[in-house]
N, C-alpha and C positions, 0 to 999 in steps of 0.2 A: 380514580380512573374515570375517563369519558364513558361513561355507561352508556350513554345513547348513540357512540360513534362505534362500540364495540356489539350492539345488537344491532348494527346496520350491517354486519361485515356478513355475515350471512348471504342474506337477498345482492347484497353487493357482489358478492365473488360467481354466484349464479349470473349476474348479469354478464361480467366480465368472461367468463366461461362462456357463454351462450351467445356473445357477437366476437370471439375470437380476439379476446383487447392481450395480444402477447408480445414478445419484442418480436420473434420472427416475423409474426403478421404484419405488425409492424413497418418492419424492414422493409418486405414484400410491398406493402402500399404505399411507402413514401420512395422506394427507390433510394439508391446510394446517395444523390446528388442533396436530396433533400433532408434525407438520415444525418448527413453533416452537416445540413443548414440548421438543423434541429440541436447538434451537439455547441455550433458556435451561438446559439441565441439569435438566430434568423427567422424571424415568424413567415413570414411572406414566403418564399417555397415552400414550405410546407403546407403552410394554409393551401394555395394553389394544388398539392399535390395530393391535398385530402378530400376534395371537395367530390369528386368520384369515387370516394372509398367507402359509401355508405356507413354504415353504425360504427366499422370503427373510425373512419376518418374523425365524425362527431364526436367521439370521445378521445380521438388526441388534440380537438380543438379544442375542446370544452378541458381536457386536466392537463395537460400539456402547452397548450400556445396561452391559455386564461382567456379565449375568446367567450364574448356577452352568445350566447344560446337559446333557441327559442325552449321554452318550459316544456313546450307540448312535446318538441320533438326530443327534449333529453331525458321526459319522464316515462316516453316509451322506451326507449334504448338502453334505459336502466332498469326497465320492470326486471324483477317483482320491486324493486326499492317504493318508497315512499317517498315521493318530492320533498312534503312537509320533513317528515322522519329525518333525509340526509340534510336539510338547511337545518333544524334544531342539533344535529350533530356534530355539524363545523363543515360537513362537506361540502356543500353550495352555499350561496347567497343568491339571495333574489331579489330582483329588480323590475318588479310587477309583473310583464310576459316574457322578460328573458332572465336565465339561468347564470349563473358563471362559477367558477371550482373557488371554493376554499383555502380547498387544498391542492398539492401535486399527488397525482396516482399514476406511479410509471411501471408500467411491465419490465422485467426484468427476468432475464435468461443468467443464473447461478450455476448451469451445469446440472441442477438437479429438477428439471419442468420449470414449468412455467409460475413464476412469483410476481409478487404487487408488493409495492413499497411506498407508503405515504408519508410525505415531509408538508413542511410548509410551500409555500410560494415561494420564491426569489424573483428579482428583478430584472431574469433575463429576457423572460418577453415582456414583458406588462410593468412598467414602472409603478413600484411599491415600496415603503421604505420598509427596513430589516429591522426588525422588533429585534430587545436584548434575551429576549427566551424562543427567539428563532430556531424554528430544528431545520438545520441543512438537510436537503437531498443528497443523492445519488452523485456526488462530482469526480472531480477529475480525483482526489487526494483518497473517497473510496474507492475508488475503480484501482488505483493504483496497491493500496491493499490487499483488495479483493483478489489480485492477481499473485500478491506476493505471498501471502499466505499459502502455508503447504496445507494440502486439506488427504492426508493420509490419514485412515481414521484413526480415533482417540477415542478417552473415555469423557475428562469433563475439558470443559471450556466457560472460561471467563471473557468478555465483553466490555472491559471496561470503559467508559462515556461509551453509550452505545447510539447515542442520536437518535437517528429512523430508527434504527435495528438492522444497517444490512449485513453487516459485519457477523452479525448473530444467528441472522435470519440462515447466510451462508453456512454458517457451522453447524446450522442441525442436519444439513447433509452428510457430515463426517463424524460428527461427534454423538454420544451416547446421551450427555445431558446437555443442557448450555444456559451460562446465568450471567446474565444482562444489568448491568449498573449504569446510573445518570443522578448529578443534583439538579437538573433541568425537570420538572415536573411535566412539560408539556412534553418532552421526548419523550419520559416513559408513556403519554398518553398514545402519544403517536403511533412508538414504538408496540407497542402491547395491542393495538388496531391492525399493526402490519403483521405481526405473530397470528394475530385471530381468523386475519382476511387471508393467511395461507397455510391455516390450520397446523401450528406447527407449537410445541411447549418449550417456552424459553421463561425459565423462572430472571422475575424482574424484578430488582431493588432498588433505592431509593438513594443516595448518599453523592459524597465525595471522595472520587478515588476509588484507595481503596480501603476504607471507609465500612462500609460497608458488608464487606467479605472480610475482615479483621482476621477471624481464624484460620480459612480456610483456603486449603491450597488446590491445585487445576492442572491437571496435565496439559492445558494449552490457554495461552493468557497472548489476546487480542487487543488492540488499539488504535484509533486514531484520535487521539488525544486532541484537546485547544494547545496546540503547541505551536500558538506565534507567538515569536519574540516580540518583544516590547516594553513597557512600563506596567509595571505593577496594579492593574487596573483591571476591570472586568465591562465590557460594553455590550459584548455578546455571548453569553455563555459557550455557544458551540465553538469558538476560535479561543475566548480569550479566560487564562486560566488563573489571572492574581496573583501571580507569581514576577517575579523579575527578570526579565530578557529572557537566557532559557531551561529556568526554574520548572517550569515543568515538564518537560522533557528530563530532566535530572531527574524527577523526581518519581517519574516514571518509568527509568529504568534503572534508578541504582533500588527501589521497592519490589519488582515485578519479579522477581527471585525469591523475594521470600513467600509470594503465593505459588509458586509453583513445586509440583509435587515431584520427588527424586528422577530424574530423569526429561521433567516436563519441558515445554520448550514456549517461549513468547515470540511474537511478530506482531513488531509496533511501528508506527511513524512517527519520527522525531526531528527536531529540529534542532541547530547549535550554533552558536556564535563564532567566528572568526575575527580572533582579537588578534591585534597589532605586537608580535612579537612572540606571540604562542602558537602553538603546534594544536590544530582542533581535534588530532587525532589524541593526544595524549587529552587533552581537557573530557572528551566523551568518556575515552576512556577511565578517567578518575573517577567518573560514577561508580565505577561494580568494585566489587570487594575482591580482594586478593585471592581470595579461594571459594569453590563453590559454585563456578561456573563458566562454562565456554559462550565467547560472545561473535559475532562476525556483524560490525556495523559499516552499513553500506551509504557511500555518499554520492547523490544521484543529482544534485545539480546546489550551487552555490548562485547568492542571487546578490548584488550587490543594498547600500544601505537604500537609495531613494527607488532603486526598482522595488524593494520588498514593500517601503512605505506606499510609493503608488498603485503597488496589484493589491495589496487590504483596504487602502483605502476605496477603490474601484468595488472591491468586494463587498463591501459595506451599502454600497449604492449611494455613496459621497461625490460628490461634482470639486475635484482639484481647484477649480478655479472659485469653490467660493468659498468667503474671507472664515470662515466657520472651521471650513473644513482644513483650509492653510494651516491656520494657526496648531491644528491637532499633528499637520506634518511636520511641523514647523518643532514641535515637542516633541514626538518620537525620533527624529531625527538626530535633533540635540542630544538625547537621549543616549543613543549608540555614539555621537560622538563623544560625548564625556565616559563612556567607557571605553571608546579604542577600538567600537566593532567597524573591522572593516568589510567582510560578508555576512551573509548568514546561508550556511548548510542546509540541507534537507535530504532525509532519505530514509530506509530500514534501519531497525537495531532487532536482531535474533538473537535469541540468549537459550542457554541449555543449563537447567540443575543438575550439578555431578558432584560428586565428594572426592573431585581433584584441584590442584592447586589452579588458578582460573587460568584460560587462555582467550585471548583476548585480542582480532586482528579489526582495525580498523581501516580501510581502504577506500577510494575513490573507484566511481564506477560510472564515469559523468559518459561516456559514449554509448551508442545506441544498440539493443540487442529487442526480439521478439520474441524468445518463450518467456513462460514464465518464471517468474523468481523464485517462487513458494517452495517446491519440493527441488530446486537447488540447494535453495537454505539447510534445511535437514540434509542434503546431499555431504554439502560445506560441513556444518557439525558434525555428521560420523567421520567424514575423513579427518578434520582437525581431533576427534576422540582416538581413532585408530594410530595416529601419528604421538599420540604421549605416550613418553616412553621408550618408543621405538627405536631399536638399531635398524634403522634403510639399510645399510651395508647388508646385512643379512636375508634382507628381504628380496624379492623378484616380483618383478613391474612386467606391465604389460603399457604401450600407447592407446588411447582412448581411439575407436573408432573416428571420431570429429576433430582428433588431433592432425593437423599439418605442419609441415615447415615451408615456410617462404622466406624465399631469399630477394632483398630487395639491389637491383644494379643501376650505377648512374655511369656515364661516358667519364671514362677516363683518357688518356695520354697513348694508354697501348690496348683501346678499344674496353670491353666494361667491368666495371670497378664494383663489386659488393662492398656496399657500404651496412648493410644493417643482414643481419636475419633470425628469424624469430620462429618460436612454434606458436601456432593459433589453435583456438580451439574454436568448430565452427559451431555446436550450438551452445546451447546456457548462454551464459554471457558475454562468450565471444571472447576470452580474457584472451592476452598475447604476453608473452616473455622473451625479451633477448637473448639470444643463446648464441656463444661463440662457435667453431669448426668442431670444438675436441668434445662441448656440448653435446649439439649435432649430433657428432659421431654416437657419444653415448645414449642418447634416445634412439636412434636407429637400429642399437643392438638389444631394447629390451623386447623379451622374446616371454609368450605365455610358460613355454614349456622352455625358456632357458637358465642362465645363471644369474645368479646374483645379482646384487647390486657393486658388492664388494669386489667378485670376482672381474665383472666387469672394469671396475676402476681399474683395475691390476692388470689386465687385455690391455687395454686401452693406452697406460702408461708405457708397458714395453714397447707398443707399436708406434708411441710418438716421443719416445727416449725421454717422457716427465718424472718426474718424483713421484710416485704414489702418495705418499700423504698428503700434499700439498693439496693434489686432484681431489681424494678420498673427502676432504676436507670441503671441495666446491661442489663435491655431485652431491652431498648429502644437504646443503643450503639448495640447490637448485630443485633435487626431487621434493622437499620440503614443500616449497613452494608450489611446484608442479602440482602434486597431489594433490592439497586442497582448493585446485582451480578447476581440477579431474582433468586435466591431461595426460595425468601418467594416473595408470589404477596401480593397486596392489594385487599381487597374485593370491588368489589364499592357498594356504598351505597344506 
């Protein structure tokens, strides 16, 4: 461990505490316009919009944009620190009279106060090249996590590749203990700096995978793995896993079951191939084992073969146009074509340990919705648990407050024509399902305090002269469905 980066984090956190370095403040002093300039890699608004923000502007100049800083004025705005003390520690570097960050230290709003997370530098402001034991920051692939994660509390939690630690840092909000895994040595440096600088016990291991944790199981197992697809290679530990195309991603969720404890649940980000003739819903799905577990893998955007090659290679801080870096696109490339990938997926995989035969839904989920995902997921898994087994017919539904039906009309010959209509549901995900008239009708009549489901079908039939079975046979595929989207609840009984 950085021993000299972990006795800084003291005098460090009093500084930060003592010039207000938080996101809100943050927020507050750069104003929205610049706040975005700051997310896409824009230094100049921001510089511009710090430069009246006294102590803290300086310090999102100085760990934030990597601007050169005079000494004098960063080794007052850091008291009590030690100038010398944070450049022997990896924080700064110096340049006779001016200062400049090492590292990134970003305030961060977790829902639980105010938190510090230090990663390496990247190349968004300050051109640097990306070292192969580079520890990622705070990006778009955590945030996306951060969100998706249900954070209902629990007892233990697993971390595995934990990078910075945000992933970890998050769960000591919810969770009882939480233990943090990386074969990356400088993550756990990092990582174990960011636990210290916001006082917080996250027991941290050493290893691959999971490796490391061999025996033991977690009622909640977190991830954002190196899971880009590609060639069996390792260039940079935080992305790239050695594995082939999307080897680890498999390897990450057809495992993450067997450390989880009866009931425990994972939320990870993965990635999968879209091969030429195969269904990527059945392929993810051949990861989990036949029994033993409820999955719901979510697919949030498919990227084609040279967009995926140009957005890593851009990640990398590679220049497409030079002959170096061609020829490496020029091999991954070839790469997916000799296997026939013609996209590659990205999205959640949630999984739940149960001692039932497994259920396992794999879906597309590519349009845009804003809650969050995380205690959907768990939402999703008790409804898909409470649904095994079940006769619907017997059962009595209620419509989801945020459920609607819309009916959509186009000009027809004898003025307008419904062509489509569908129930929506207006938060979580926003899902929508087609539903015919006789549908309709039967979501219209599910009543807190009325009948059946069964009964219903049977209403329903005599008033539109159908066959009951036939119906009985579509409502109970349709509430199916409905239920685990939470359009239709169950009554309890």
């Amino acid at each position: 461990m950085n021993r000299d980066l972990l006795s800084l984090c003291g005098p460090l956190r009093e500084a930060l505490h003592r010039t207000d370095y938080t996101a809100d403040a943050l927020l507050d002093a750069l104003g929205d316009d610049a706040h975005a300039a700051l997310g896409r890699g824009e230094p100049v608004p921001v510089r511009r919009a710090t430069r009246d923000a006294g102590e803290l502007g300086l310090l999102a100049r100085l760990f934030l944009l990597g601007d050169d800083c005079s000494a004098s004025e960063v080794a007052a705005v850091l008291a009590p620190v030690d100038l010398d003390h944070a450049v022997a520690a990896g924080l700064l570097e110096r340049d006779g009279a001016l200062v400049r960050a090492a590292l990134d230290l970003r305030p961060m709003d977790l829902g639980g106060g105010d938190r510090w997370v230090l990663s390496d530098l990247d190349g968004s402001m300050r051109p640097r090249t990306t070292a192969p034991d580079h520890v990622l920051g705070v990006g778009h692939a955590s945030l996306s996590l951060l969100r998706g994660t249900p954070t209902a509390p629990t007892g233990t939690v697993l971390d595995v590749g934990t990078g910075c630690g945000v992933q970890a840092l998050h769960a000591t909000g919810y969770a009882g203990s939480v233990t943090a895994t990386d074969i990356n040595l400088r993550a756990l440096d990092l990582s174990a700096a960011t636990f210290a600088l916001n006082e917080v016990d996250v027991e941290l291991v050493a290893g691959s995978w999971f490796d490391p944790v061999a025996e033991r199981t977690f009622d909640r197992v977190v991830a954002n793995p190196p899971f880009v697809v590609g060639r069996a290679r390792v260039e940079h530990t935080y992305r790239d896993s050695g594995l082939d195309l999307d080897g680890a991603s498999e390897l990450m969720i057809s495992r993450a079951i067997d450390h989880l404890a009866p009931g425990g649940t994972a939320s990870m980000l993965a990635s999968w191939v879209h091969v030429e003739g195969e269904d990527w819903r059945s392929r993810v799905a051949s990861w989990l084992p036949a029994h033993g577990v409820d999955a719901w893998i979510v697919q949030r955007d498919v990227a084609d073969p040279a967009l995926y090659v140009g957005t890593w290679m851009r990640d990398a801080g590679l220049d497409p146009r030079d002959p170096a870096t061609a020829a490496q696109a020029e091999a991954w490339l070839g790469h997916f074509a000799d296997n026939e990938v013609e996209g590659i997926g990205f999205g959640f995989v949630y999984l739940r340990r149960t001692d039932a035969p497994s259920d396992v839904l794999a879906e597309d989920l590519r349009h845009g919705y804003s809650d969050p995902l995380g205690d959907e997921a768990l939402g999703y898994l008790d409804r898909a648990a409470w649904l095994r087994d079940r006769d619907v017919l017997e059962e009595r539904f209620a419509l989801s407050p945020a459920t609607a039906l819309e009916r959509v009309y186009l000009p027809g010959d004898d003025g307008w024509r419904q062509v489509v209509a569908r129930a929506h549901r207006g938060d979580g995900p926003a899902w929508q399902h087609e539903v015919d008239d006789l549908a309709a009708a039967l979501l219209g009549g599910m009543r807190a305090d009325g009948l059946a489901l069964g009964e219903l079908v049977e209403l329903l039939a005599a008033a539109h002269g159908e066959e009951s079975g036939p119906l009985a046979d579509a409502a109970v595929t349709l509430v199916h469905g409905l239920v685990r989207h939470g359009l239709v609840l169950p009554v309890p009984r």
